[in-house]
C-alpha positions in Angstrom: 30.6 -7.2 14.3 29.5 -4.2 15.1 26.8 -2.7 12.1 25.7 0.6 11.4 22.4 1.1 12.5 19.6 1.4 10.1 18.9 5.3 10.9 22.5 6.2 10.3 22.6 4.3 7.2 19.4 6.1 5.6 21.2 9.6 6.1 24.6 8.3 4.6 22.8 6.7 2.0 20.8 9.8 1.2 23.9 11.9 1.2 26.0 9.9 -1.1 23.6 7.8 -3.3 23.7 10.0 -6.0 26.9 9.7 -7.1 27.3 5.6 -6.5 24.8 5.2 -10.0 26.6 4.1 -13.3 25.6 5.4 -16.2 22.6 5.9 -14.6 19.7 9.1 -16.2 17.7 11.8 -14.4 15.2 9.2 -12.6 11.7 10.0 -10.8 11.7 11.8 -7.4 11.1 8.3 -5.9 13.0 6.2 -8.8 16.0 6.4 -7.9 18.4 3.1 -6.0 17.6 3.5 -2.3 14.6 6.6 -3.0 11.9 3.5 -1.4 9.0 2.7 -3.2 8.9 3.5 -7.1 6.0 4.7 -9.7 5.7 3.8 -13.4 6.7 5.3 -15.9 4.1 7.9 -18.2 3.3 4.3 -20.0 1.7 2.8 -16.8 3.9 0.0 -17.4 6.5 -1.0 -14.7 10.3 -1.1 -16.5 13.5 -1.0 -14.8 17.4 -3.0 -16.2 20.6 -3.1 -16.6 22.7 -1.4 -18.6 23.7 -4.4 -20.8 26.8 -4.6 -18.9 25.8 -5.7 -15.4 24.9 -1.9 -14.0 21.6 -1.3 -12.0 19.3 1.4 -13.7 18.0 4.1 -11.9 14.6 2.1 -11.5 15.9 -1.7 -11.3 16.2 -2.4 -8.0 13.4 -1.3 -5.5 9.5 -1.8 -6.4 7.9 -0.8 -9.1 4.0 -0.3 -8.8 1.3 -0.2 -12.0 -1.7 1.3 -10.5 -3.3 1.4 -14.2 -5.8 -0.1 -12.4 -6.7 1.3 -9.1 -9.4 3.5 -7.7 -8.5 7.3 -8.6 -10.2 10.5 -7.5 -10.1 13.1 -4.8 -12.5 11.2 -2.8 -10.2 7.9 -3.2 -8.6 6.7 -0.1 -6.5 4.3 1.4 -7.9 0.6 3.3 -7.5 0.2 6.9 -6.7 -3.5 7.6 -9.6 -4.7 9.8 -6.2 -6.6 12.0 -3.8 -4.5 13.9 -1.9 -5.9 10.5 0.0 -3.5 8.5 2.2 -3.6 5.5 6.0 -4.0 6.0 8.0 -0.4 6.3 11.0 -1.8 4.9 12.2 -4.6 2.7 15.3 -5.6 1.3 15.8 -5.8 -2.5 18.6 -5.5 -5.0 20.9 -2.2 -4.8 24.1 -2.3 -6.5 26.6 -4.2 -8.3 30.0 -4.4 -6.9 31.5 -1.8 -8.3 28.7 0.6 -6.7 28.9 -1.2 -3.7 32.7 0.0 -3.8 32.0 3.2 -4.5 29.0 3.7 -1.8 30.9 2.2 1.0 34.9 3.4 0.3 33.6 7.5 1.1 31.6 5.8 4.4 35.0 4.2 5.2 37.8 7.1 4.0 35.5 9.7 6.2 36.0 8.1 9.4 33.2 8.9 10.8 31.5 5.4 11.7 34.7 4.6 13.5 38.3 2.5 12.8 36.7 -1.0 14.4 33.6 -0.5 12.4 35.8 0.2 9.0 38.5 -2.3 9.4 35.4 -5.0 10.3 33.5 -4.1 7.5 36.5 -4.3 4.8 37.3 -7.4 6.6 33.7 -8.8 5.1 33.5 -7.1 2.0 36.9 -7.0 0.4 39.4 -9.3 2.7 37.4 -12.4 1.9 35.3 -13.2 5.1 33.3 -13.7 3.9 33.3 -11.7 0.4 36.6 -10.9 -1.7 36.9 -7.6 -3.6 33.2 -6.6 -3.4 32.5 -10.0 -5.5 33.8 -8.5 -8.4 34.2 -12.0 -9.7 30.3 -12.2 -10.0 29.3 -9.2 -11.8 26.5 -10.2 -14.2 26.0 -12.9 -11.9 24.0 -11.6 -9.2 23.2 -8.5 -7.2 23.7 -7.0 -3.4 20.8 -6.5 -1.8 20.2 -3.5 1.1 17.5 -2.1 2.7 14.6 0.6 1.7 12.1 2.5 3.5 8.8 2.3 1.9 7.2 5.2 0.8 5.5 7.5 3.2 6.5 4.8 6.2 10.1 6.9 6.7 8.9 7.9 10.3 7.5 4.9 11.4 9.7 2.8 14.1 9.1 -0.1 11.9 11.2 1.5 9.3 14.0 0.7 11.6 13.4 -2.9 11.6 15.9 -3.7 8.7 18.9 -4.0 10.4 20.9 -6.6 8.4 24.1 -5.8 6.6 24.4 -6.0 2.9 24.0 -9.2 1.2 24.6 -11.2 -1.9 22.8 -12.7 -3.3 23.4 -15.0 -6.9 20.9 -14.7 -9.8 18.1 -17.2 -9.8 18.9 -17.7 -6.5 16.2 -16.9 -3.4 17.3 -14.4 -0.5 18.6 -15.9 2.4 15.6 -17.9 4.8 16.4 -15.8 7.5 15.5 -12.2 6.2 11.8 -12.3 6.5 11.6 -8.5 4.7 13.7 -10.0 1.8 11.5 -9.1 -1.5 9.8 -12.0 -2.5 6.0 -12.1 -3.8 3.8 -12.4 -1.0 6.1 -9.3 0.4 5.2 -7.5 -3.2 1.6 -8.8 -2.5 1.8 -6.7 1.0 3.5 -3.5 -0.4 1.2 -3.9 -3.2 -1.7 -3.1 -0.4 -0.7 -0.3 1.1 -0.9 1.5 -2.2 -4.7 0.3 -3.0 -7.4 3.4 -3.2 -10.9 2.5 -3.2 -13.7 5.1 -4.0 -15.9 7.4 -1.7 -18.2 5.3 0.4 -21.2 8.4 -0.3 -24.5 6.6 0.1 -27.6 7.9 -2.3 -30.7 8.5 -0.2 -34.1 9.0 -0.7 -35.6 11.4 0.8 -32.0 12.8 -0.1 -30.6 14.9 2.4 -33.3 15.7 4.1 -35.8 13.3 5.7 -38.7 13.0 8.2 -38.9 11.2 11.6 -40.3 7.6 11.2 -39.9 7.8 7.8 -37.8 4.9 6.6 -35.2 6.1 4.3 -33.8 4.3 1.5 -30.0 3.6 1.0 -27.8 2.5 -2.0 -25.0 2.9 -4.0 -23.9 3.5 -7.1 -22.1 0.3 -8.0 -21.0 1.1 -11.3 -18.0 3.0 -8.5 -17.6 -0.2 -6.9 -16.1 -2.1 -8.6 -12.7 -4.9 -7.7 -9.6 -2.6 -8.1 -5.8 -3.9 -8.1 -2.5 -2.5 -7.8 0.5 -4.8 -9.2 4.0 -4.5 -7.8 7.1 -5.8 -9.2 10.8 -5.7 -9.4 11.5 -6.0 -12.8 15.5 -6.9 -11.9 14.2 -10.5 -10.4 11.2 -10.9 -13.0 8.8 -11.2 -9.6 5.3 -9.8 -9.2 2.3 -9.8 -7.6 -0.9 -8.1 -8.1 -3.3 -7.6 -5.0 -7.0 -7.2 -5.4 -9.6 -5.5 -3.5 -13.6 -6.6 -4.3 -16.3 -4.8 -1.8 -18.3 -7.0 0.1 -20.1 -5.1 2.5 -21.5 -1.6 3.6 -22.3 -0.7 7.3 -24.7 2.4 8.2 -24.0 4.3 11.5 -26.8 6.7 11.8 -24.7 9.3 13.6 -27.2 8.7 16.6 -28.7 6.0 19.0 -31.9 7.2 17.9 -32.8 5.4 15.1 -33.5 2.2 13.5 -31.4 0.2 10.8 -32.3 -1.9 7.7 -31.4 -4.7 8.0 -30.7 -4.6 12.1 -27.3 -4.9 12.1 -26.5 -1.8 10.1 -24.4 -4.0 7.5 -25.8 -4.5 3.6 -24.1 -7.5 1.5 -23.4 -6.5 -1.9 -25.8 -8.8 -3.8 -25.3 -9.8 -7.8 -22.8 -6.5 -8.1 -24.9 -3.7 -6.0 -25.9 -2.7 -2.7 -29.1 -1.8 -1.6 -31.9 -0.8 -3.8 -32.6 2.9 -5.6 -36.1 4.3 -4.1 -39.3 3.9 -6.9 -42.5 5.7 -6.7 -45.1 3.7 -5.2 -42.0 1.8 -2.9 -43.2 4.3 0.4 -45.0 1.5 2.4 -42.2 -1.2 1.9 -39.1 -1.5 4.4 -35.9 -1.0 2.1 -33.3 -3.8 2.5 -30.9 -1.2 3.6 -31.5 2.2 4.9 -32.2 3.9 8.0 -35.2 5.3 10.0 -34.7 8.2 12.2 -36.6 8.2 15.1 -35.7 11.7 16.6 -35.1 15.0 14.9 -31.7 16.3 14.4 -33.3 20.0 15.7 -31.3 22.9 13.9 -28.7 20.6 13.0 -28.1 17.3 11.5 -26.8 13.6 12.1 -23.5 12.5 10.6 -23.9 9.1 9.1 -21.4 6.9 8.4 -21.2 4.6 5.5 -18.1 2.3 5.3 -17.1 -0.4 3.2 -15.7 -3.6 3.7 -13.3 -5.3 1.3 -12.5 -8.7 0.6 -8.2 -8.6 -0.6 -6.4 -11.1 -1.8 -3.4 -11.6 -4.1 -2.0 -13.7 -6.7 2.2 -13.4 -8.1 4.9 -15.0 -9.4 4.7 -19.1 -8.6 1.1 -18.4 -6.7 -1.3 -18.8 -9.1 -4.7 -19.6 -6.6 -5.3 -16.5 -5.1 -3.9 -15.7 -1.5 -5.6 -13.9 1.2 -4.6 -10.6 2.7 -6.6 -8.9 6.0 -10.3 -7.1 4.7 -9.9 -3.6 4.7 -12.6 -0.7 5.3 -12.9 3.0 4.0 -16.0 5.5 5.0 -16.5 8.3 5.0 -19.9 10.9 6.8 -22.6 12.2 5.2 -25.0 15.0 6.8 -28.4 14.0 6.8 -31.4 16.7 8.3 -34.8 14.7 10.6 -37.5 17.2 10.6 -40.6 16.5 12.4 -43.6 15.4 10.6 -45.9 18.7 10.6 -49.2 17.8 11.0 -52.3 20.1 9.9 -54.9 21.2 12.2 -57.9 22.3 10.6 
């Protein structure tokens, strides 16, 4: 049968969506059935219904996220999977009952514009009884048809085109069909739940701060009341599924910003140890070598070295039915510091 591509679909859904909700209130720029990805409400907690009747809310059917507690702050940033892994672009999830399926696909059909084989085959599967009757009108209250979103901020990539399966029922209580591997189930939350993680500014303390001498080694920590485990929780509220996904620091690498100079320890890469990294500089500390930190062994001249600190973290995830915790891909954030090498003046006398 021949199926409306996924691209064509988007701009007929965004067209017409609007007026396919029952009962439905004003709803969040990206609240509303088939807007993608969804924020809670001013409570922080995720909601989203029926109407009591069998009707999809405005916030039912696509993913909710409570990022109550996630990292925040300008200089918060998004994890880049250490894997060429990403999170899905699209996933199916519940969309309308069957009177809004009705409604959303009767205009597509009346307007003629996807073509009489296309509309006669598609009536033929919805309403003629091959293999649905009437929309299911039978089983309202009973279950839900699922369809395809875009997840937020992925609309341009090609993967967003990857959900190309028609509409589908699918019964209350009952799991999507085996062979829809974007159908909404927790580890899929667990992944959307990822791309929405924000960990803090990877801004190593230095002493000397700033500025430093050749040869001198120079002391690197952080501040690790900032770095601290963060999780974002997605749901659909409609199928009483969740999953929250985790992200713990583990480890910080040091790029000097140039070949010419020496790492503590070697390998550029400090283990958080007991809940911090590194160690703060203490008078009388000069002649020891820090566990992490840098020596510089050339001077940056009129300018300065941009070092690199980045962060590793550990992520895993735990939802509905998955109680041990579940591994995801590590994920790193960094971010460049300027740091001045002067030349140790000496005196001649």
């Amino acid at each position: 049968m021949p199926a409306l591509s996924a691209s064509s679909r988007v701009l007929i859904s965004s067209a017409l969506i609007g007026s396919f909700l029952l009962g439905a209130g004003p709803a969040m720029a990206d609240n509303k059935i088939g807007g993608g990805a969804q924020t809670p409400p001013p409570s922080g907690k995720p909601s989203g219904n029926t109407d009591g009747q069998g009707g999809l809310s405005a916030t039912a059917g696509a993913v909710v996220f409570d990022l109550s507690k996630n990292g925040s702050g300008e200089s918060a940033g998004p994890v880049t999977s250490t894997t060429t892994w990403t999170p899905p672009a699209c996933y199916y999830a519940p969309k309308y009952t069957p009177d809004q399926l009705q409604k959303y696909l009767e205009p597509i059909w009346e307007a003629g514009s996807t073509g009489p084989q296309w509309d006669l085959e598609q009536r033929k599967k919805y309403v003629d009884g091959d293999p649905y009757k009437d929309f299911n009108k039978d089983k309202a209250g009973k279950g839900y048809w699922w369809d395809s979103y875009v997840t937020k901020g992925r609309e341009g990539d090609p993967g967003a085109l990857d959900c190309t399966k028609d509409i589908f029922w699918v019964d209350t209580g009952d799991a999507p069909p085996a062979d829809i591997p974007e159908a909404i189930t927790p580890k899929m939350l667990a992944q959307l739940a990822y791309a929405e993680i924000r960990v803090p500014s990877t801004k190593v303390d230095l002493a000397p701060a700033d500025t430093t001498k050749v040869n001198l080694p120079t002391w690197a920590w952080l501040d690790t009341a900032k770095f601290k485990p963060v999780s974002v929780t997605a749901s659909v509220p409609l199928l009483n599924v969740s999953a929250t996904t985790t992200a713990e620091p583990v480890s910080l690498k040091i790029e000097p910003g140039t070949d010419d100079a020496t790492t503590y320890p070697a390998s550029g890469v400090c283990e958080f140890n007991n809940g911090q990294i590194g160690e703060a500089y203490a008078k009388g500390k000069s002649d020891e070598t820090p566990p992490c930190g840098v020596k510089y062994l050339r001077s940056s001249g009129d300018g300065s070295y941009k070092l690199k600190a980045t962060i590793t973290w550990k992520i895993h995830w735990t939802g509905t039915g998955v109680t041990r915790a579940q591994n995801l891909p590590e994920g790193t954030f960094g971010a460049t510091q300027d740091v001045v090498v002067q030349e140790i003046q000496s005196v001649n006398r």
